[in-house]
Structure formats: C-alpha cells, structure tokens
C-alpha positions in Angstrom: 35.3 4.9 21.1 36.4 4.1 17.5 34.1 5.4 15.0 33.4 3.6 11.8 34.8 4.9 8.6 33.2 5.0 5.2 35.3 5.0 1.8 33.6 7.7 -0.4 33.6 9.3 -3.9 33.7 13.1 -4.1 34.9 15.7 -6.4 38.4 15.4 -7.2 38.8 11.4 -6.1 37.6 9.3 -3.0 37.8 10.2 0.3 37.7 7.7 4.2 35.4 9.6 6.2 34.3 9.2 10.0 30.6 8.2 10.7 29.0 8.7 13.6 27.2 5.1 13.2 25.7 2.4 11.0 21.9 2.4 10.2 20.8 -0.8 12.4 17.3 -1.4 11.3 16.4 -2.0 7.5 13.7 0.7 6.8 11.8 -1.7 4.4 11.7 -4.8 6.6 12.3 -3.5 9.9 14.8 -6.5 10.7 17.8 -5.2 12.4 21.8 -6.1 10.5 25.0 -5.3 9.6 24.0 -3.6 6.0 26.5 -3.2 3.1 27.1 0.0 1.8 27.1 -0.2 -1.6 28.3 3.3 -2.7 29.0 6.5 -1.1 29.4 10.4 -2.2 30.1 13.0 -0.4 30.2 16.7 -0.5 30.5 19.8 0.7 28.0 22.8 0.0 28.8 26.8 0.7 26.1 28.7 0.9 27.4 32.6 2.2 29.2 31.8 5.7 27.3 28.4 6.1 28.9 25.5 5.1 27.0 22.1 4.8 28.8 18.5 5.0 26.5 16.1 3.3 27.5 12.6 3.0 24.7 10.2 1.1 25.2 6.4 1.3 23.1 3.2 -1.0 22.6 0.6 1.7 22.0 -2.8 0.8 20.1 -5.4 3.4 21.8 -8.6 3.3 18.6 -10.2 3.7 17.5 -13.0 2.1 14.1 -11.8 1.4 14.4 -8.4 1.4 17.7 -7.7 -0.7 16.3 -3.6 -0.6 18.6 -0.7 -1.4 17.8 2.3 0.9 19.4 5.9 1.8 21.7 6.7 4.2 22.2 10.1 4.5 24.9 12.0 7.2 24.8 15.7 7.6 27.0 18.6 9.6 30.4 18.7 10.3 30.3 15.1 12.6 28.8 13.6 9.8 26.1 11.9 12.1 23.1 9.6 10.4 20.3 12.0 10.0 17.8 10.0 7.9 17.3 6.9 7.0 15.3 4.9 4.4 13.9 5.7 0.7 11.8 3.1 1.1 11.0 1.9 -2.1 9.3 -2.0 -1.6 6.2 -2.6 0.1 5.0 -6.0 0.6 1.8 -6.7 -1.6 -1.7 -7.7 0.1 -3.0 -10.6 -1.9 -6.9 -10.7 -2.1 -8.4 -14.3 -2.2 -10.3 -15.7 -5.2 -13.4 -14.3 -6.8 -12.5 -10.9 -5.6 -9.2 -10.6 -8.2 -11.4 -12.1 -11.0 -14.2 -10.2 -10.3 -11.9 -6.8 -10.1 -8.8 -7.1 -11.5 -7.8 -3.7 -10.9 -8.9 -3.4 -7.4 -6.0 -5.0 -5.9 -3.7 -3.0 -8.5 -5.0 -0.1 -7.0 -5.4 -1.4 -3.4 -1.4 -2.3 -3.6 -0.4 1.2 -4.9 -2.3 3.2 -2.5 -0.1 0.8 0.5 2.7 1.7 -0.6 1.7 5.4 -0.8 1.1 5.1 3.1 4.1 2.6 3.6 6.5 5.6 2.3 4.8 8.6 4.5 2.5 10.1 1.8 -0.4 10.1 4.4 -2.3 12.6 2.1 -2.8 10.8 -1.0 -2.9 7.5 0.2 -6.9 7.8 1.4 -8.1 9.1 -1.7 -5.8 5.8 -3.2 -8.2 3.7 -1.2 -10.6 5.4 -1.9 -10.2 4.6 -5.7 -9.5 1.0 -5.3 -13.5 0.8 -3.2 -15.0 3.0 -6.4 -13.3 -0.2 -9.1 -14.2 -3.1 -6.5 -18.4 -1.3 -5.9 -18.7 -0.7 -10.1 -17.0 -4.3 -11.3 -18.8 -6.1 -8.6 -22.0 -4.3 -9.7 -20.9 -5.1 -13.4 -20.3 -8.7 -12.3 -23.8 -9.3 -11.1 -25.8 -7.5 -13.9 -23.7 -7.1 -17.2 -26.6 -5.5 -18.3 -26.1 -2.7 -16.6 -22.4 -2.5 -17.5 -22.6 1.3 -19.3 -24.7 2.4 -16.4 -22.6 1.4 -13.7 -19.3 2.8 -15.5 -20.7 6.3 -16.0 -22.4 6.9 -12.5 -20.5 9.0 -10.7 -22.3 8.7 -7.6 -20.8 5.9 -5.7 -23.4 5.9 -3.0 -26.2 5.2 -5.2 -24.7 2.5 -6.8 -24.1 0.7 -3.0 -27.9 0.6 -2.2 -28.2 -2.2 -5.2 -26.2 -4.5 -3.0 -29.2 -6.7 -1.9 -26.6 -8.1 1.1 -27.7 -5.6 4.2 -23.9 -6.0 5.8 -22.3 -4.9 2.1 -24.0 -1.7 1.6 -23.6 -1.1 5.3 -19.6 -1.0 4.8 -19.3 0.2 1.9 -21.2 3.3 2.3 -19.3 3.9 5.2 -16.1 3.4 3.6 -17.5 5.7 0.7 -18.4 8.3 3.2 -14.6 8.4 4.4 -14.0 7.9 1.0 -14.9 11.7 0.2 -13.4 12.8 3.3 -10.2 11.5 2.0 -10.8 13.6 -1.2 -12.4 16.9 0.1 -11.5 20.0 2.0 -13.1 19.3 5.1 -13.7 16.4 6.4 -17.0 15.4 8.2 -16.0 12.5 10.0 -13.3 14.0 12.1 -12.7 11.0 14.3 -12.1 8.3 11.4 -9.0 8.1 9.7 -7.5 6.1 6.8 -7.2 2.8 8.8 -11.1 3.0 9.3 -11.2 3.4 5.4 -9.5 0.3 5.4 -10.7 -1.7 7.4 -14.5 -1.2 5.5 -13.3 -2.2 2.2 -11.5 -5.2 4.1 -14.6 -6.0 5.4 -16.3 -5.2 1.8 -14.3 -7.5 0.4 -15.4 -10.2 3.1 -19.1 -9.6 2.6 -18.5 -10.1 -1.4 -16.5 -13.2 -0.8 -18.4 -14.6 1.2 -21.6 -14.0 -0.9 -20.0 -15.4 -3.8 -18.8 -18.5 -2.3 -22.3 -19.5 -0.2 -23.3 -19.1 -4.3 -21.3 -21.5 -5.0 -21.6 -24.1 -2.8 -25.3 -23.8 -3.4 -25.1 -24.8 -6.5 -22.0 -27.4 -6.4 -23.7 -29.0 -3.2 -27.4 -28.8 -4.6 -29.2 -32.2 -3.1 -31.8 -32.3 -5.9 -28.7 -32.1 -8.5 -27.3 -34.5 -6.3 -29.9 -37.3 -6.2 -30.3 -36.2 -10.2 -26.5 -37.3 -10.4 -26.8 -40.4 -8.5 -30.0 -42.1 -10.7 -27.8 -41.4 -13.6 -25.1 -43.0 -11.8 
C-alpha cells in the first residue's frame, strides 16, 4: 500500500514526508472530501531519551459552503493522524421575529454559548445558556412594562422575575430552565438527571411561549372585527 506524502516546512528547508492517511470527514461540516492542505510544518522535539515527531497540517474543505480551515495534526515516528479539527465555525440559530427585537442580545449570546458546546467546552457552555435565558426573562419583562425597566435590570433573582409572566406555560419553562440554569453555574448540581440539552430545550420552548404570545397580540389587534366594521363605514 502506497502511503500519501505531504510537502512540509521545517527547520532548515522543506521536507516530503509519509502520512499514514488523509482526514476524510470535515470536522466543521461533517461532509466527507478530498481536503486541500494548505500548509504544513513539521518538527521534531527531544525531550531526555524521548523523541517526539510532530507533524501539524491547515486543511482547507473545498466546500462550497463551508470553505473552513481546520487542524491536522500527525504524531510518533509513523506520523499517523492523531487529531483532527480546531473547529472554529458553527452554524448560527436564527430566532424568528419579535424575539430578536424584543432581545437583541439574546441570540448574540444564544449563538456564542453553541459554539462553546460545538467546539467540546461542555463546561462553560450551560452557564452560556444560561446567560442568554437571564437577557431574554429581563428584556422581555422590560418589553411589557418599561416602567419597570431599572427594576428588572438590577434584580438579581431570576426566579422572581419569571412569576410576572401572566402566561402559565412561560413561567412553567422558564423556571425550569432557570433551575438548570444554576446547576450549570454551581458546585453541585441538584438536578442530576438533566443536562445542558434539557437547558435548551426550555429556553426553546421559552422562546415559543413568548412568540407565540406576542403574535395572538397582534393579530388581535390587526384582525379586530369592531376596527374592522369601523374601517369599512369609513370605507
């Protein structure tokens, strides 16, 4: 079997070095190509009798709509692909109108904390989400009642703030998303059996319960039959 070969900088000029393989699956989009390597270095560490071969490699996917850089790194004296994948792009979630205009941090936040779990940082991601629910709770709040607007920004108690939703289904998740909230932020956690995708999927359905108030709102007013028949006599 012929194994590929790689041209490489390293100290004193370039070198063609033997690879075990090609990465075959683009860490960022997980769509399998041939990926162009883009540059390479390579070098060789001492360290007392041990001696480390480390070869790094800036992958490029040829993808149209991914286009992402990523790390391929080869290690020992084989040179065989031992990780793969700084990832580095993570597809935003888009939120649907009001809830950007109502927040317009929330889905800054929201984003940021994906791509925190995207690249493996599974213990900061949580208290990420946990962030985005405290902006998306106050600005809603805020968005209702500017009166309260000082109020709402200084409270730092996130479950006192929910019981003003007047929607039963609203404070219903998003107390229990701010009770996995804390977990996410505190030593022990007291709901052991939930996990960050629970987290999720309360401020998801949060941000359902808002939507959907805000838009049977709307249509109440837009779609009003006495403005209506009001409408048509002027008509």
């Amino acid at each position: 079997m012929i194994r590929p070969r790689i041209e490489a900088y390293a100290q004193g000029g370039k070198v063609s070095l033997e690879i075990d393989r090609f990465p075959d699956v683009c860490p960022v989009c997980k769509t399998g190509n041939e990926f162009i390597d883009c540059y390479a270095y390579y070098f060789v560490e001492s360290n007392g009798p041990t001696v480390e071969h480390r070869l790094q490699v800036v992958f490029r996917c040829p993808r149209q709509k991914c286009q992402s850089l990523f790390f391929g790194i080869y290690t020992g004296n084989y040179l065989c692909l031992d990780v793969t994948g700084v990832k580095v792009y993570t597809e935003k979630k888009t939120f649907p109108e009001p809830i950007p205009e109502i927040s317009e941090k929330f889905p800054i936040i929201y984003n940021q904390a994906l791509k925190a779990e995207n690249n493996g940082l599974d213990e900061i991601d949580g208290a990420g989400y946990g962030k985005a629910l405290e902006f998306l709770v106050k600005d809603y709040l805020i968005y209702l009642d500017h009166t309260k607007e000082d109020e709402i920004r200084k409270s730092k108690r996130l479950g006192v703030l929910i019981k003003e939703f007047s929607d039963t289904n609203m404070q219903i998740t998003a107390s229990r998303a701010a009770w996995l909230r804390n977990d996410e932020v505190h030593y022990e956690r007291e709901w052991k059996e939930a996990d960050v995708t629970n987290l999720k999927e309360l401020i998801e359905l949060t941000v359902s319960h808002i939507r959907n108030a805000e838009l049977t709102k709307k249509y109440a007013i837009d779609m009003d039959p006495d403005k209506n028949k009001e409408e048509n006599k002027q008509e």
